[in-house]
Structure formats: C-alpha cells, structure tokens
PyMOL commands that place a pseudoatom at each C-alpha (Angstrom):
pseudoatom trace, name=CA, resn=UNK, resi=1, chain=A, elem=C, hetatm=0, pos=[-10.073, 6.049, -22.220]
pseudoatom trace, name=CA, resn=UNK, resi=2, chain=A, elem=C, hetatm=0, pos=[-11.589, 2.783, -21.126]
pseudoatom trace, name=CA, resn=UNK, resi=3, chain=A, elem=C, hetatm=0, pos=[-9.676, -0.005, -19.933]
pseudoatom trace, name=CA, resn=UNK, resi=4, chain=A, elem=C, hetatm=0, pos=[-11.438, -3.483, -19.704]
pseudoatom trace, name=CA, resn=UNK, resi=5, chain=A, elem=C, hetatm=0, pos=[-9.530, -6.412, -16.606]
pseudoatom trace, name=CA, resn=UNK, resi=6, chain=A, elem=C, hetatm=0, pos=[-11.662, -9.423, -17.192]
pseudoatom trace, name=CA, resn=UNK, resi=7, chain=A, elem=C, hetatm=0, pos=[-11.459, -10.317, -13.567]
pseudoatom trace, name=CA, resn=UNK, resi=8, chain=A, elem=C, hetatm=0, pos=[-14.159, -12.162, -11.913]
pseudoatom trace, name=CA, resn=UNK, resi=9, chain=A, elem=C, hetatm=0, pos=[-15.736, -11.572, -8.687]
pseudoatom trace, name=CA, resn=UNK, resi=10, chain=A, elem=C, hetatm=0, pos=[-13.340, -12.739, -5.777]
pseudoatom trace, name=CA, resn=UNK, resi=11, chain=A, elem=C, hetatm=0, pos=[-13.632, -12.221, -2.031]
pseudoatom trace, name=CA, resn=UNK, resi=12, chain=A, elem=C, hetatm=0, pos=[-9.537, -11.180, -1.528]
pseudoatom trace, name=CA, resn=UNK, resi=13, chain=A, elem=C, hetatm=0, pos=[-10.061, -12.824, 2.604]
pseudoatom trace, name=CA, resn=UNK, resi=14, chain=A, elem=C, hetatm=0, pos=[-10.626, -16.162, 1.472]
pseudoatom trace, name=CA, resn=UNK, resi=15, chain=A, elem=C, hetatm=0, pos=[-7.422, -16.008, -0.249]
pseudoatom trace, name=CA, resn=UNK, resi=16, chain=A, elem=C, hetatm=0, pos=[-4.089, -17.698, 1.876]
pseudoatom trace, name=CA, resn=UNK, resi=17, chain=A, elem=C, hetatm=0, pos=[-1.888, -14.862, 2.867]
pseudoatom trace, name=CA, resn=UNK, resi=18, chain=A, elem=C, hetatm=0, pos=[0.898, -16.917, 1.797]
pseudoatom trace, name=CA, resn=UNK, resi=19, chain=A, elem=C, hetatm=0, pos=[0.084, -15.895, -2.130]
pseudoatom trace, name=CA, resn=UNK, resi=20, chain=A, elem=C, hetatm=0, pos=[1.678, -13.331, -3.925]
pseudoatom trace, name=CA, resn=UNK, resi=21, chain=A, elem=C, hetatm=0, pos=[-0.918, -10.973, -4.792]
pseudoatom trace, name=CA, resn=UNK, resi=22, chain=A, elem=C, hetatm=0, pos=[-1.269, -7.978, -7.406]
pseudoatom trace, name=CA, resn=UNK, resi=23, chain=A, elem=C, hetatm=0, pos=[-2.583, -4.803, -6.789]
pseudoatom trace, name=CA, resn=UNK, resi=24, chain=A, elem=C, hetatm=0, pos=[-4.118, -1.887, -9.021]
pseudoatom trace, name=CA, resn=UNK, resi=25, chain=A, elem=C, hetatm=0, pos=[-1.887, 1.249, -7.690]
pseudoatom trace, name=CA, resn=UNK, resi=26, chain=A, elem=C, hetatm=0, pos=[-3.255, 4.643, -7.336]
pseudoatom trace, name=CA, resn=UNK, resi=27, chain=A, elem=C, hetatm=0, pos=[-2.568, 8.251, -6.080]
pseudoatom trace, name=CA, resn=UNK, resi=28, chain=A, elem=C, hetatm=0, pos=[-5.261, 10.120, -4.007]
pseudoatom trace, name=CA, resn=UNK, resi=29, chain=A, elem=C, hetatm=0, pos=[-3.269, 13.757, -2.966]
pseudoatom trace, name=CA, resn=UNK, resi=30, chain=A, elem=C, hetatm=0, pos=[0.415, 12.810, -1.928]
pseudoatom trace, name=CA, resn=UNK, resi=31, chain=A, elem=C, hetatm=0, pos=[-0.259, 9.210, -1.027]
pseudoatom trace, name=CA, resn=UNK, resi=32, chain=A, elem=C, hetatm=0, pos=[-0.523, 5.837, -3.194]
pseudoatom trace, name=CA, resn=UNK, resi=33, chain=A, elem=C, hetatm=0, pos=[-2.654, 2.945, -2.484]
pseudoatom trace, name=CA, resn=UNK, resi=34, chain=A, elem=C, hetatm=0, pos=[-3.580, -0.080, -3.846]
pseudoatom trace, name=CA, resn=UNK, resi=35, chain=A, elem=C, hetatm=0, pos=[-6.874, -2.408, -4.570]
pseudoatom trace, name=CA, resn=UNK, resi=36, chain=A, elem=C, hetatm=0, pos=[-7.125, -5.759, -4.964]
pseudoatom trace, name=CA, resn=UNK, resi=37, chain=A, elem=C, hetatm=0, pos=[-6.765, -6.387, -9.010]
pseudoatom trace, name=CA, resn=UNK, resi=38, chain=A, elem=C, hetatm=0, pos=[-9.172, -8.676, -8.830]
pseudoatom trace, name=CA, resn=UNK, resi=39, chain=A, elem=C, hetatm=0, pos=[-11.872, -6.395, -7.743]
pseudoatom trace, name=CA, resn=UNK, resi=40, chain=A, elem=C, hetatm=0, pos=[-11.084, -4.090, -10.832]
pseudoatom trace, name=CA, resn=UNK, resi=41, chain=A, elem=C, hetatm=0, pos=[-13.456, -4.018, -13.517]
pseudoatom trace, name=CA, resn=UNK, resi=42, chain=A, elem=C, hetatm=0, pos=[-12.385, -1.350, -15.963]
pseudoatom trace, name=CA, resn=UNK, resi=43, chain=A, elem=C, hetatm=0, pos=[-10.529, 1.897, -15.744]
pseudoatom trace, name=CA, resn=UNK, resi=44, chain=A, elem=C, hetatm=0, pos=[-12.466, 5.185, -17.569]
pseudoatom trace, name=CA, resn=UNK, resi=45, chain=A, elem=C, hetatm=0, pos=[-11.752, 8.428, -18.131]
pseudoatom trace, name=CA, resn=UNK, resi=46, chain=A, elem=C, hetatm=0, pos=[-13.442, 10.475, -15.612]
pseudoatom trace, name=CA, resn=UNK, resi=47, chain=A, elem=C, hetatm=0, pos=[-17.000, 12.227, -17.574]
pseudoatom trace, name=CA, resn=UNK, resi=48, chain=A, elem=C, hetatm=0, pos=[-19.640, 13.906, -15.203]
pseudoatom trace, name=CA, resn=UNK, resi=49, chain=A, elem=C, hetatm=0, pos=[-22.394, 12.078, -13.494]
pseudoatom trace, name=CA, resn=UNK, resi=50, chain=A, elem=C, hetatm=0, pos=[-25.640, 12.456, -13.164]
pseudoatom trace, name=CA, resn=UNK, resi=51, chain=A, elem=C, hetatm=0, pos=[-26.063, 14.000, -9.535]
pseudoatom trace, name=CA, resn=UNK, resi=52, chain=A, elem=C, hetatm=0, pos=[-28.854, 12.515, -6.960]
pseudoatom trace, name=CA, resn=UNK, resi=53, chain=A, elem=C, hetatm=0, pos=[-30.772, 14.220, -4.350]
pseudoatom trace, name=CA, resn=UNK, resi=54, chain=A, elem=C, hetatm=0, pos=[-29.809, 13.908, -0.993]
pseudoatom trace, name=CA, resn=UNK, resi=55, chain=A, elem=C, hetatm=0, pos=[-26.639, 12.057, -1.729]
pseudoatom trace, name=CA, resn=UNK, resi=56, chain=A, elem=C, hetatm=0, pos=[-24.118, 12.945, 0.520]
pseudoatom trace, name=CA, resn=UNK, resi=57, chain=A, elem=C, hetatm=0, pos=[-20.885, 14.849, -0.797]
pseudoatom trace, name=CA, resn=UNK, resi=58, chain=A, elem=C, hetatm=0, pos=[-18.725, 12.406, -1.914]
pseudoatom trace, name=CA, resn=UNK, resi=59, chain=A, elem=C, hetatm=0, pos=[-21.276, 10.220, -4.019]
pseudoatom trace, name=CA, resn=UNK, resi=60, chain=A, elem=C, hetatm=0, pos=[-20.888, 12.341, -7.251]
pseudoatom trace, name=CA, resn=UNK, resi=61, chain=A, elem=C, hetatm=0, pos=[-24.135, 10.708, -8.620]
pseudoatom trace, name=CA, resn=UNK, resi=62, chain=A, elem=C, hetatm=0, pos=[-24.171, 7.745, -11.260]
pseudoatom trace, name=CA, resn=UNK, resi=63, chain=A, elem=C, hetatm=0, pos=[-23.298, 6.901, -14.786]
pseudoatom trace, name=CA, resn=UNK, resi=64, chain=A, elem=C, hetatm=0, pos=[-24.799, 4.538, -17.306]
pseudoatom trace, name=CA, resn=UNK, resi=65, chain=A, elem=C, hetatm=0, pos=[-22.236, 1.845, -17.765]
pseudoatom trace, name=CA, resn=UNK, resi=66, chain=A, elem=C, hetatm=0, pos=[-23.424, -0.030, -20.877]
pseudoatom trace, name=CA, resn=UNK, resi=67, chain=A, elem=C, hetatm=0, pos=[-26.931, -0.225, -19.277]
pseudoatom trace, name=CA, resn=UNK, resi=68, chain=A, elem=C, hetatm=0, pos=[-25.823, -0.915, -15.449]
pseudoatom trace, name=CA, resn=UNK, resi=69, chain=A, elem=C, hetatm=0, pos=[-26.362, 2.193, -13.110]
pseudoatom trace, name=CA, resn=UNK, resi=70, chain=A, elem=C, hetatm=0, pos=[-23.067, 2.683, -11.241]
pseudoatom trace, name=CA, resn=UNK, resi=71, chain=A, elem=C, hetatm=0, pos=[-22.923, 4.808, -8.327]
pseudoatom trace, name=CA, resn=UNK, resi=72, chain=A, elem=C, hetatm=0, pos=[-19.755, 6.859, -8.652]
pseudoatom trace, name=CA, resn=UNK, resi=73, chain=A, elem=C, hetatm=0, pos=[-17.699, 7.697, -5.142]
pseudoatom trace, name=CA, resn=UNK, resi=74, chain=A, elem=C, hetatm=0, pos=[-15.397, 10.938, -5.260]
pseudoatom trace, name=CA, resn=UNK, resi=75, chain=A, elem=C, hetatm=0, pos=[-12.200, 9.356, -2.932]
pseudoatom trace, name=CA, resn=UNK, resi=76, chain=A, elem=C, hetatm=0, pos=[-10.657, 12.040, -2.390]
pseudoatom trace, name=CA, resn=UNK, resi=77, chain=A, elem=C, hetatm=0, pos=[-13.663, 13.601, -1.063]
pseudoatom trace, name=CA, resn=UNK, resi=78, chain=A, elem=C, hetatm=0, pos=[-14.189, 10.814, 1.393]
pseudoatom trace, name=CA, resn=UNK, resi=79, chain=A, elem=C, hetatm=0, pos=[-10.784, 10.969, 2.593]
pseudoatom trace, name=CA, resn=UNK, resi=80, chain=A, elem=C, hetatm=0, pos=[-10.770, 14.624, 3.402]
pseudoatom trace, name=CA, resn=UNK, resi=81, chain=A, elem=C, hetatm=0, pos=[-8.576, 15.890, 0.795]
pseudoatom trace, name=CA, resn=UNK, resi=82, chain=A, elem=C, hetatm=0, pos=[-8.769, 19.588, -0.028]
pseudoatom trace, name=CA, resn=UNK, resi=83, chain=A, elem=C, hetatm=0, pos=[-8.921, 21.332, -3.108]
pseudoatom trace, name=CA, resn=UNK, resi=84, chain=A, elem=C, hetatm=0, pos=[-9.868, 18.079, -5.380]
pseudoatom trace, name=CA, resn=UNK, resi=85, chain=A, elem=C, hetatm=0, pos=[-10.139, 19.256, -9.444]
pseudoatom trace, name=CA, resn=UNK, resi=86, chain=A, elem=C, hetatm=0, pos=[-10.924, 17.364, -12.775]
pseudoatom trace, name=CA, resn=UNK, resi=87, chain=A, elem=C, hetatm=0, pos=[-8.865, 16.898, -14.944]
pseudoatom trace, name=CA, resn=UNK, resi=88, chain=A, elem=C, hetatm=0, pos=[-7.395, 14.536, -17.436]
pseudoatom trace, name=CA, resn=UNK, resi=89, chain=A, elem=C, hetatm=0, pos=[-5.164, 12.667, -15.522]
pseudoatom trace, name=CA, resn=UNK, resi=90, chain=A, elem=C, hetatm=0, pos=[-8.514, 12.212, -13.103]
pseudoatom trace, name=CA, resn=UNK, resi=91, chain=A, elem=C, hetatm=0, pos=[-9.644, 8.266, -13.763]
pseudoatom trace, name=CA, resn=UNK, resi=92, chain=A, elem=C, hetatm=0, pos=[-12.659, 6.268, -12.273]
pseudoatom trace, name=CA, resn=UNK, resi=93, chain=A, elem=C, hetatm=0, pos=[-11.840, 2.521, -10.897]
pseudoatom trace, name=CA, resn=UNK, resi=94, chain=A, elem=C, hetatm=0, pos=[-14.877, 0.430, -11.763]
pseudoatom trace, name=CA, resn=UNK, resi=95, chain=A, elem=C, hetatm=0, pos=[-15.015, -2.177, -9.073]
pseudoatom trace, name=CA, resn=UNK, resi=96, chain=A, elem=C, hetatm=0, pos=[-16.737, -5.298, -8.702]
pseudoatom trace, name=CA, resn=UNK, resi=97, chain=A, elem=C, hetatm=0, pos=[-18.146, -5.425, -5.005]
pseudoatom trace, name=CA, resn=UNK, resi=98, chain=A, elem=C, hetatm=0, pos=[-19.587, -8.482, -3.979]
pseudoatom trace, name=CA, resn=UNK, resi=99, chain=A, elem=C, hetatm=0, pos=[-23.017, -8.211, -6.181]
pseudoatom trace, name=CA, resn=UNK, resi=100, chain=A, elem=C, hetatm=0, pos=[-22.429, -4.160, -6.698]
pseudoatom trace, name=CA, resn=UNK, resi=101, chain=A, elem=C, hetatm=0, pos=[-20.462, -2.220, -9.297]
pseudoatom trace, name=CA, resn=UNK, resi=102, chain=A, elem=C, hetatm=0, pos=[-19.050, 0.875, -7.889]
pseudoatom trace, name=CA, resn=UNK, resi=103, chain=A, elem=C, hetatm=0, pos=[-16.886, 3.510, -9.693]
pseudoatom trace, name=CA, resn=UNK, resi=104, chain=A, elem=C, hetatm=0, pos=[-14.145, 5.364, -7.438]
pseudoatom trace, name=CA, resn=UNK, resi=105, chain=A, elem=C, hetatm=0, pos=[-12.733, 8.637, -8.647]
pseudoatom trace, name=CA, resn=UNK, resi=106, chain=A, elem=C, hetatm=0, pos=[-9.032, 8.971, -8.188]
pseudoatom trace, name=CA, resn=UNK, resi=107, chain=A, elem=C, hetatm=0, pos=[-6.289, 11.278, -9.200]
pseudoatom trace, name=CA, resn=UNK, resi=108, chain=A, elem=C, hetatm=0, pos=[-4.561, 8.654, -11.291]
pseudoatom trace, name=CA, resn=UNK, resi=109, chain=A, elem=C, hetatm=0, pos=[-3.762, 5.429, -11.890]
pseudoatom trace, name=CA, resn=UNK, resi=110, chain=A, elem=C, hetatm=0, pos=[0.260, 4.447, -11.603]
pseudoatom trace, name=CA, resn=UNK, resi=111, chain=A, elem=C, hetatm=0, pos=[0.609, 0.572, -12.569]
pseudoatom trace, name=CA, resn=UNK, resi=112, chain=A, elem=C, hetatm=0, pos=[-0.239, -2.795, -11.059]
pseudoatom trace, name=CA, resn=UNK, resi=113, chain=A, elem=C, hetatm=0, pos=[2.407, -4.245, -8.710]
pseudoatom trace, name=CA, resn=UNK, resi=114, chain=A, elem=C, hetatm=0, pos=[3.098, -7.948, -7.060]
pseudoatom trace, name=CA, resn=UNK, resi=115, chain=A, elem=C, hetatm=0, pos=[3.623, -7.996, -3.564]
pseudoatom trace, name=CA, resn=UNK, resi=116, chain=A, elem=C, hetatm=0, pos=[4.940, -11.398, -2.108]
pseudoatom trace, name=CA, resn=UNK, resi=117, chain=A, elem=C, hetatm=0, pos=[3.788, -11.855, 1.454]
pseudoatom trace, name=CA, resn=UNK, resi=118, chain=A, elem=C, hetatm=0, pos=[7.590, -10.421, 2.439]
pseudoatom trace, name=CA, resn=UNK, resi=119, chain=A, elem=C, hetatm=0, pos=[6.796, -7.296, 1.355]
pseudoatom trace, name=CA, resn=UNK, resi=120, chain=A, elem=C, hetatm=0, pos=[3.456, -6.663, 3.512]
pseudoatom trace, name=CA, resn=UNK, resi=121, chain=A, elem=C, hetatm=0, pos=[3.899, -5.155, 6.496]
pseudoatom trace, name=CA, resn=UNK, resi=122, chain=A, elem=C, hetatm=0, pos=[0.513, -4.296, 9.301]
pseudoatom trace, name=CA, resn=UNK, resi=123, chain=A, elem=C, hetatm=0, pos=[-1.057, -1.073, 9.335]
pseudoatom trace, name=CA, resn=UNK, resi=124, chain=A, elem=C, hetatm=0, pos=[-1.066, 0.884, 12.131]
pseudoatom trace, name=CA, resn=UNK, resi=125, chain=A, elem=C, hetatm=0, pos=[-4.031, 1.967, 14.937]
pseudoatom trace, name=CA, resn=UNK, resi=126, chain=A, elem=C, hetatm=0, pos=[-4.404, 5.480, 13.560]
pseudoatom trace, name=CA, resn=UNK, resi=127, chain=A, elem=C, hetatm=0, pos=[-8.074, 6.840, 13.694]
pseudoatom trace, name=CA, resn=UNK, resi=128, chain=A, elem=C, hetatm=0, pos=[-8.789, 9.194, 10.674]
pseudoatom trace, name=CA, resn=UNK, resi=129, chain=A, elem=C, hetatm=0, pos=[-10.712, 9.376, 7.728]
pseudoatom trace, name=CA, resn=UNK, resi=130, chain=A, elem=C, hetatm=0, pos=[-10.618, 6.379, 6.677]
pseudoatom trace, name=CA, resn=UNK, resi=131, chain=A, elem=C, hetatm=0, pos=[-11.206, 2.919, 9.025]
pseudoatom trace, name=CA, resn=UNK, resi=132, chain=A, elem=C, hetatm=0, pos=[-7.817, 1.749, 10.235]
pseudoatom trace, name=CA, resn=UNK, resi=133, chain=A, elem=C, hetatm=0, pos=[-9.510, -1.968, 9.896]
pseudoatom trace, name=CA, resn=UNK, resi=134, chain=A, elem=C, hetatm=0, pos=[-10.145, -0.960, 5.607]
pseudoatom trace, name=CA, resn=UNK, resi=135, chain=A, elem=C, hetatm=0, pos=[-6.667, -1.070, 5.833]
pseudoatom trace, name=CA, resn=UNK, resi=136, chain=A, elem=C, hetatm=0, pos=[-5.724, -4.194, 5.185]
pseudoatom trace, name=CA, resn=UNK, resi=137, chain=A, elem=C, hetatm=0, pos=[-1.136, -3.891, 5.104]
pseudoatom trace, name=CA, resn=UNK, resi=138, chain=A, elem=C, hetatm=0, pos=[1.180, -1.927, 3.864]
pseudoatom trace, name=CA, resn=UNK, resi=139, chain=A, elem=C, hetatm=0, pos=[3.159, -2.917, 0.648]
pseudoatom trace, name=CA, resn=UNK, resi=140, chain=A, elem=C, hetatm=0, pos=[6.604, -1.815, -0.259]
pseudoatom trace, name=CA, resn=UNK, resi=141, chain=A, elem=C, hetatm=0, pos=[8.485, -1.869, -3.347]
pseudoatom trace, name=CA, resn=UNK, resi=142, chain=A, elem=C, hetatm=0, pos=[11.800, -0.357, -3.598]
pseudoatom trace, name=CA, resn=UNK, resi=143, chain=A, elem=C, hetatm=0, pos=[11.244, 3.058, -2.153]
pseudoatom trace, name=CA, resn=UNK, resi=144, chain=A, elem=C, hetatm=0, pos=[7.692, 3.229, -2.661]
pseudoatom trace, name=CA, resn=UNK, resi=145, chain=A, elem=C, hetatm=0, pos=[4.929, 2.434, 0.266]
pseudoatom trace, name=CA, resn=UNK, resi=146, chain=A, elem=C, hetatm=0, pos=[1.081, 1.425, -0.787]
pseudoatom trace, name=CA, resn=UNK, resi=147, chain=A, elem=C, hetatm=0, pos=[-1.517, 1.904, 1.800]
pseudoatom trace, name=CA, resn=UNK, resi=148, chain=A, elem=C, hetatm=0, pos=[-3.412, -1.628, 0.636]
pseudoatom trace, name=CA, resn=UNK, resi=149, chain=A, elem=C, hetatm=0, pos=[-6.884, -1.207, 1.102]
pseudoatom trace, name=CA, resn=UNK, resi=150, chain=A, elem=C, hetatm=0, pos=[-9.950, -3.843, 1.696]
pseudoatom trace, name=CA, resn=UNK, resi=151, chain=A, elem=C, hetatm=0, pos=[-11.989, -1.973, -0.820]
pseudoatom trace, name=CA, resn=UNK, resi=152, chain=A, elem=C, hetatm=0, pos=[-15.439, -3.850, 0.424]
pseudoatom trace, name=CA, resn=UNK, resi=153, chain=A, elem=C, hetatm=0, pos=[-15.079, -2.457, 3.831]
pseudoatom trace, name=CA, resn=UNK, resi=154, chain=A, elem=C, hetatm=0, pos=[-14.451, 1.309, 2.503]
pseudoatom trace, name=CA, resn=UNK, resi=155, chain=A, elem=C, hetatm=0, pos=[-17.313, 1.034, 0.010]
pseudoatom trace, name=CA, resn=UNK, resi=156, chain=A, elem=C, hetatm=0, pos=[-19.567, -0.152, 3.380]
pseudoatom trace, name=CA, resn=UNK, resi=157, chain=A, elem=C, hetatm=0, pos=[-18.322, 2.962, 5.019]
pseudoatom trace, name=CA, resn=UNK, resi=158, chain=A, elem=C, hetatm=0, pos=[-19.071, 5.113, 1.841]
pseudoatom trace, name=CA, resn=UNK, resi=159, chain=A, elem=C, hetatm=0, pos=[-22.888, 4.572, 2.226]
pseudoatom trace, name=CA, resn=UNK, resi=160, chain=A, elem=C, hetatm=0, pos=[-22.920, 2.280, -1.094]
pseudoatom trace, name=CA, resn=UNK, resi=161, chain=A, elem=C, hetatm=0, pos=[-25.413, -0.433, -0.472]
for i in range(1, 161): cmd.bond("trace and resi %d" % i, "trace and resi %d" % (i + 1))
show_as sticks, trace
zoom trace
C-alpha cells in the first residue's frame, strides 16, 4: 500500500493561526495525533529496513524510496510505548522536513480532519517523552482529542539531521 499527497514543502509557523488547517490523524498505543497534511508525503505499508550501526533504538534503519535514502523513525519507540509489533495495520508517514524526507512508523493511520482555529485548544506543561513545546494544540472533534504535533521539532529531537 502506497499512498502518494502531492503536497509541497511548507513551514506550518508561517501560516496565520486564524486558518483552518487539516491534519493527517494517527494512533500511536491508546492515543491519536495529528501532523500537519502538508508535511505528508506518502503513506506505505510498513516493509523492514535496512538497520545502521550505532543508530540508536528508535531509528529502525533506512529504506530506498525510489532512489532517496529515508531514514525511518519507530514512534512508538521514541515515545516509550511498550510492547510495539508489526503488523498490517502498521503504516510509515513519509514526511517532508524542511530539506529531509523522514519516514515515521505508526500503528495506523485513521483519516485527515479540519480543525478551525475554534477547535484548538493549548497543550499543557507536562514533561515526558515527548517535548511539551513539539506540541503544538490540542484539536477536538466531536468526542475525539488529537495531540497536534510540530513534526520538525520532534524529528530535531529524534536525532534526524
């Protein structure tokens, strides 16, 4: 599976916070979040990568994307989730990062949802495993909550240069 967004390259701060924006929603564990669609390149089926020395655990290794080496960046594993498996629900998220492509491995993909600037709310202070300032609101729809995330600054904490 291998789904192409012809998006191009778009720094999501220099956008007014007045715009409705959409956002590529996905589960890691119990917990959705959500990525700036415009940052999405493609969505693949999750295939094993080639590992790399010294890489640290969550950098699976990299993949040969039609001739572009993409480093490939387990989430769950960065996040501290526990007992993370394969299987074929299990997607990568290419991204477009500034000049970088990155792939992120994530339990699934749900759907892309538009959030008018009503329905962000602020994160809260909360130190954990991931930066409270990567976080850039929280959306809601209905009864659902997205932890909205400013996918540049996780990628910078991921050790992806």
């Amino acid at each position: 599976m291998s789904t192409v967004l012809n998006h191009a390259p778009h720094d999501a701060r220099t956008e007014a916070p007045t715009s409705i924006r959409e956002f590529l929603a996905f589960k890691l564990g119990n917990e959705e979040y959500g990525v700036d669609i415009l940052r999405v390149q493609e969505i693949r089926s999750f295939e094993q990568p080639t590992r790399m020395v010294n890489a640290p655990e969550h950098i699976l290794g990299v993949v040969n994307l039609r001739g572009v080496i993409v480093p490939i960046i387990d989430m769950r594993i960065q996040f501290g989730l526990h007992n993370v498996k394969y299987d074929g629900f299990t997607v990568v998220i290419v991204l477009n990062i500034g000049s970088k492509v990155v792939g992120m491995v994530v339990d699934a993909v749900s759907d892309v949802i538009t959030l008018a600037p009503e329905q962000l709310r602020p994160a809260p202070e909360i130190s954990g495993a991931i930066d409270s300032s990567a976080v850039l609101a929280l959306g809601t729809v209905n009864d659902r909550m997205l932890i909205l995330l400013d996918i540049e600054r996780v990628m910078n904490a991921s050790s992806v240069q």
